[in-house]
C-alpha positions as CSV (number, residue, x, y, z in Angstrom):
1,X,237.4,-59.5,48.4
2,X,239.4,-62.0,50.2
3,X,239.7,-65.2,48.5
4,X,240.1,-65.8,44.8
5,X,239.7,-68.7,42.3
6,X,239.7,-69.0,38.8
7,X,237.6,-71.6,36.6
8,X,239.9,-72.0,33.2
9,X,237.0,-73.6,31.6
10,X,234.8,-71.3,32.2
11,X,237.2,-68.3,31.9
12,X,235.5,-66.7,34.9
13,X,236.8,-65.9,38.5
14,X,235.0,-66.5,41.5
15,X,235.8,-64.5,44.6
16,X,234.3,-64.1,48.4
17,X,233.7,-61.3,50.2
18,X,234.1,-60.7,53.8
19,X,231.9,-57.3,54.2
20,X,228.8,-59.1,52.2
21,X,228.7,-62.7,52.9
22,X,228.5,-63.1,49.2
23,X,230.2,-65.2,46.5
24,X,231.1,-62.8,43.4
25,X,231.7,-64.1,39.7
26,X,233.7,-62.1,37.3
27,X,234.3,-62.9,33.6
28,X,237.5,-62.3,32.0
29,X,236.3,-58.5,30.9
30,X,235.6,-57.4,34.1
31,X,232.2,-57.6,34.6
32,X,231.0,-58.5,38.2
33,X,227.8,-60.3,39.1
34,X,226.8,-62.2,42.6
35,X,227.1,-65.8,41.8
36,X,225.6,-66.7,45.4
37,X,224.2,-64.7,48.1
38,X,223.0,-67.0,51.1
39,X,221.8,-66.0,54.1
40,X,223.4,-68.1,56.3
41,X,226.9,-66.6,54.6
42,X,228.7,-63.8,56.9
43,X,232.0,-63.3,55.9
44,X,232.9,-65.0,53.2
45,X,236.9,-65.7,53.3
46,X,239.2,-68.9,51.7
47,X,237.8,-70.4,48.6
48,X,239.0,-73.5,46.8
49,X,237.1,-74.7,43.4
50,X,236.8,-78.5,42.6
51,X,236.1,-78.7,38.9
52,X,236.2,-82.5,39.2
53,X,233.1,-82.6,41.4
54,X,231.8,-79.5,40.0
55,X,231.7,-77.3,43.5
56,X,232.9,-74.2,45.0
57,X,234.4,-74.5,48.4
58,X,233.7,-71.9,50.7
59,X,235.1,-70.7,54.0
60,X,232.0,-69.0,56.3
61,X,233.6,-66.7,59.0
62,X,232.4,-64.0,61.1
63,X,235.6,-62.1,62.1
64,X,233.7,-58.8,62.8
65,X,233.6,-56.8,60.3
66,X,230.9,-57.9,57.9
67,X,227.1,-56.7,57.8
68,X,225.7,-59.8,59.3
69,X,228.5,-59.6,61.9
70,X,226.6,-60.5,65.4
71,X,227.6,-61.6,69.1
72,X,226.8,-64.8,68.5
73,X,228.6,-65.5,65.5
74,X,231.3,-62.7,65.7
75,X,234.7,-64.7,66.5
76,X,233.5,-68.1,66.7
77,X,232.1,-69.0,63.5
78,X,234.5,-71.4,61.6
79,X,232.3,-73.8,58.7
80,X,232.6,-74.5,55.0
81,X,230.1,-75.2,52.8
82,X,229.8,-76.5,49.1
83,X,227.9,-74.9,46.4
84,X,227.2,-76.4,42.9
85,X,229.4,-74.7,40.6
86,X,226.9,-74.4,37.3
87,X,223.7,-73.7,40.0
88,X,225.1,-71.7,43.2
89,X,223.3,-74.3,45.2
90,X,223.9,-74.8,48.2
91,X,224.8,-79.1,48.8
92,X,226.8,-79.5,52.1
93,X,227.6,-77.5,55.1
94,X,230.6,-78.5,57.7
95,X,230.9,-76.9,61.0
96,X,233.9,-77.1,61.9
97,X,234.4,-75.1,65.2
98,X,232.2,-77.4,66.7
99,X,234.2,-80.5,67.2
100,X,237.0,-78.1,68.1
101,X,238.3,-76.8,71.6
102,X,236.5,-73.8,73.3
103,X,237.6,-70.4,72.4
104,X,237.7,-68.6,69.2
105,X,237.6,-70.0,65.6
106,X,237.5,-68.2,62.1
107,X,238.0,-70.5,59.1
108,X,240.3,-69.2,57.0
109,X,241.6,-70.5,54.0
110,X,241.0,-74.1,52.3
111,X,243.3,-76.5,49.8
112,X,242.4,-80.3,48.5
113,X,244.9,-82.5,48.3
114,X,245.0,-85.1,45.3
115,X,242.4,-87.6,46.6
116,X,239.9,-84.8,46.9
117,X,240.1,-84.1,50.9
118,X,240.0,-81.1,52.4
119,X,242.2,-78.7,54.7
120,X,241.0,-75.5,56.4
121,X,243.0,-73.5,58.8
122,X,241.4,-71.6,62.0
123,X,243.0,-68.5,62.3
124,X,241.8,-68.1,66.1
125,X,243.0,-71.8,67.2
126,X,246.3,-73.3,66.0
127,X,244.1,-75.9,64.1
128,X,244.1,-77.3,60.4
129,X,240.8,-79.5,60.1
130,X,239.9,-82.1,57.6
131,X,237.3,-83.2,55.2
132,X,237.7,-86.1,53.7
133,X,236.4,-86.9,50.4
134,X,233.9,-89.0,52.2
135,X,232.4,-86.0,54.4
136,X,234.1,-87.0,57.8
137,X,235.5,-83.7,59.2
138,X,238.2,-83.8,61.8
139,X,241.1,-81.9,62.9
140,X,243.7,-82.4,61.1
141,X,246.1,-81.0,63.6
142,X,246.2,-78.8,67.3
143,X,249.8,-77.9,67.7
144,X,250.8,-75.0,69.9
145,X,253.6,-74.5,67.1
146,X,250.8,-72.9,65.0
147,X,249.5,-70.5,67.4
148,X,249.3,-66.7,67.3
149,X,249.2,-64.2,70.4
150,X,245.8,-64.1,71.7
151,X,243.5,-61.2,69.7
152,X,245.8,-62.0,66.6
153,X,245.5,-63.5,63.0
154,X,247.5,-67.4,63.2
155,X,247.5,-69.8,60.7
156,X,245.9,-68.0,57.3
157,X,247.0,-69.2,53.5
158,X,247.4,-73.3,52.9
159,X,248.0,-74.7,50.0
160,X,248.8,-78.5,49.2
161,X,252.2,-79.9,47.7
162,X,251.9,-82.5,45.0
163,X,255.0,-84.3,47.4
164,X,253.0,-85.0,49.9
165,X,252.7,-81.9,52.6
166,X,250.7,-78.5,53.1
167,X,252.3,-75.6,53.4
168,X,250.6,-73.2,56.1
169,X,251.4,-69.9,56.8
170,X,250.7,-68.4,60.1
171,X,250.0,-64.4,60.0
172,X,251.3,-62.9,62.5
173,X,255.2,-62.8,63.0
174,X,255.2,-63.8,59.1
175,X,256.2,-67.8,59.4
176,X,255.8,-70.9,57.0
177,X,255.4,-74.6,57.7
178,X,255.7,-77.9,56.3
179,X,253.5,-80.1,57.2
180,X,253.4,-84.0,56.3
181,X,249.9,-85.5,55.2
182,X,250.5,-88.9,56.2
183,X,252.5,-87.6,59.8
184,X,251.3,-83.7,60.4
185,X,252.8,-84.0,64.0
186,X,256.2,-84.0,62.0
187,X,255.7,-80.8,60.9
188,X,258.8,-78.3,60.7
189,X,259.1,-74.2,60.2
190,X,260.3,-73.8,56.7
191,X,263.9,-71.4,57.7
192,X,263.2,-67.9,55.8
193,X,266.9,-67.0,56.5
194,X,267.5,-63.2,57.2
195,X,264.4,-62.2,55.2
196,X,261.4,-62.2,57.6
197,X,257.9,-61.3,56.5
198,X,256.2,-58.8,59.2
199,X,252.8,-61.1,57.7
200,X,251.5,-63.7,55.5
201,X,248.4,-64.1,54.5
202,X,247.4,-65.9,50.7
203,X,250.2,-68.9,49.3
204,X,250.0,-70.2,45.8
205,X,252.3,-73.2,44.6
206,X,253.6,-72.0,41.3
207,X,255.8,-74.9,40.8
208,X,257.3,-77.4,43.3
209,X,260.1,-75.4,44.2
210,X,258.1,-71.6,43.8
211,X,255.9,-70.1,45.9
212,X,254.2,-66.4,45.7
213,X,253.0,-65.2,48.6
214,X,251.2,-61.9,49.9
215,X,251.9,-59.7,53.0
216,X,250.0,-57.3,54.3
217,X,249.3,-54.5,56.9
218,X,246.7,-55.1,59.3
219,X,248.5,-53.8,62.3
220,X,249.1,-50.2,61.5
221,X,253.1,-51.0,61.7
222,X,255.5,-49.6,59.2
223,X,256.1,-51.9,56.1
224,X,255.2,-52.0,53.2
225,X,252.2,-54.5,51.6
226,X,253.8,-57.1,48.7
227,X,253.9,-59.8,46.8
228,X,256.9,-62.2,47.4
229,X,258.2,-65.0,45.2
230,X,260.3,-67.8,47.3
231,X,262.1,-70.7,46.2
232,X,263.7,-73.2,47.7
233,X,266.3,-76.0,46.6
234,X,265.9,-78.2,50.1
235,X,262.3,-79.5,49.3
236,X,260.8,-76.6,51.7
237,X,263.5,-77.2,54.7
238,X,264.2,-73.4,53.7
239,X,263.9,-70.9,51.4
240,X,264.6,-67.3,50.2
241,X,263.2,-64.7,48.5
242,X,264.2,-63.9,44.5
243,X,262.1,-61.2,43.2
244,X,258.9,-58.8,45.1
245,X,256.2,-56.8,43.6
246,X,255.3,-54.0,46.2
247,X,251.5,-53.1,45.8
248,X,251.3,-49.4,47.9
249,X,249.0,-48.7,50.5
250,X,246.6,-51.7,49.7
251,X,246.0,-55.0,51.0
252,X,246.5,-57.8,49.2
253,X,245.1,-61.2,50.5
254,X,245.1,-64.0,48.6
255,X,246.1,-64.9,44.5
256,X,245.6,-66.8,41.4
């Protein structure tokens, strides 16, 4: 499993699954069923639900691991595509990684904003794309500020501030940014202080001043996996760390 959403109404969660392609529903007992398998799914990685419009968004990846990993796909797949959230239909697909530069793409994770656009980051490419609530995709921003050593995980967990800004988190090296809607080349690193995460990989707003996020191991280097919480009292010009949840030798992506 990678990403994660839960549907209050429904009392059901809803998560993807890089290995299978699949999407995954699971009630509030437990109990697992696949919700939708489609074909054209590889890895299945961020996933955002939009109760208003009654959809599941769905990051489509291929970073190499999954069954229906393949040459042609492996690396430079980056798309997102809607399913109908009482059907598991399938109603729209974006690529992405084709209006983007040459080189490798993986579409990561995905946020809406209050007007019902979209944001996806591309873990291979320091790009956030766009959908707007129309269906015009675009990137969002290409900023060098973003970017990861080649054959590394970049920009991974997003998630949108009521204020007006994402938050992004790039993997590798463990950093968090700011990033203005209305001016994204304004964007600033949110200063950490002396408490530097090795990784980041899921964020989830818990209020306007909390953030959890998770941090995991996928470079065989000595630290541990966790849960943060950060808050900040700057409006996200810094924070710092207040409590931690250490989770063993697992690997904890993204939360709810």
């Amino acid at each position: 499993p990678e990403g994660l959403v839960y549907d209050h109404k429904s009392e059901v969660f809803y998560t993807t699954s890089v290995a299978h392609g699949k999407i995954i529903k699971i009630d509030k007992y437990g109990n697992s069923s696949v919700f939708v398998d489609d074909k054209g799914l590889i890895s299945t990685i961020g996933i955002e639900l939009d109760r208003k419009r009654n959809r599941l968004i769905v990051c489509n990846s291929d970073p190499g691991v999954g069954i229906k990993s393949s040459g042609t796909t492996k690396g430079k797949l980056a798309s997102v595509v809607f399913y109908n959230l009482k059907t598991g239909k399938k109603e729209k697909h974006f690529d992405l990684a084709s209006i983007a530069p040459t080189g490798g793409h993986l579409a990561n994770d995905v946020t809406m904003d209050d007007k019902g656009n979209l944001y996806i980051t591309d873990s291979f490419a320091p790009i956030i794309y766009k959908v707007s609530k129309k269906g015009k995709v675009s990137i969002f921003i290409n900023d060098q500020r973003l970017a990861a050593p080649t054959g590394t995980f970049g920009l991974n967990g997003l998630v949108y501030h009521p204020e007006g800004f994402l938050i992004a988190a790039v993997y590798n090296g463990g950093k968090l940014f700011k990033i203005p809607i209305d001016k994204p080349s304004d964007l600033k690193q949110i200063q950490l202080g002396d408490k530097q995460y090795p990784t980041i990989d899921g964020v989830l707003l818990l209020d306007n001043k909390t953030i959890a996020l998770t941090s995991n191991n996928l470079t065989g280097a000595d630290f541990p996996s966790a849960v943060y919480q950060i808050k900040t009292s700057d409006n996200w010009i810094s924070a710092k760390t207040t409590s931690v949840f250490k989770t063993g030798r697992t690997f904890p992506t993204t939360l709810v």
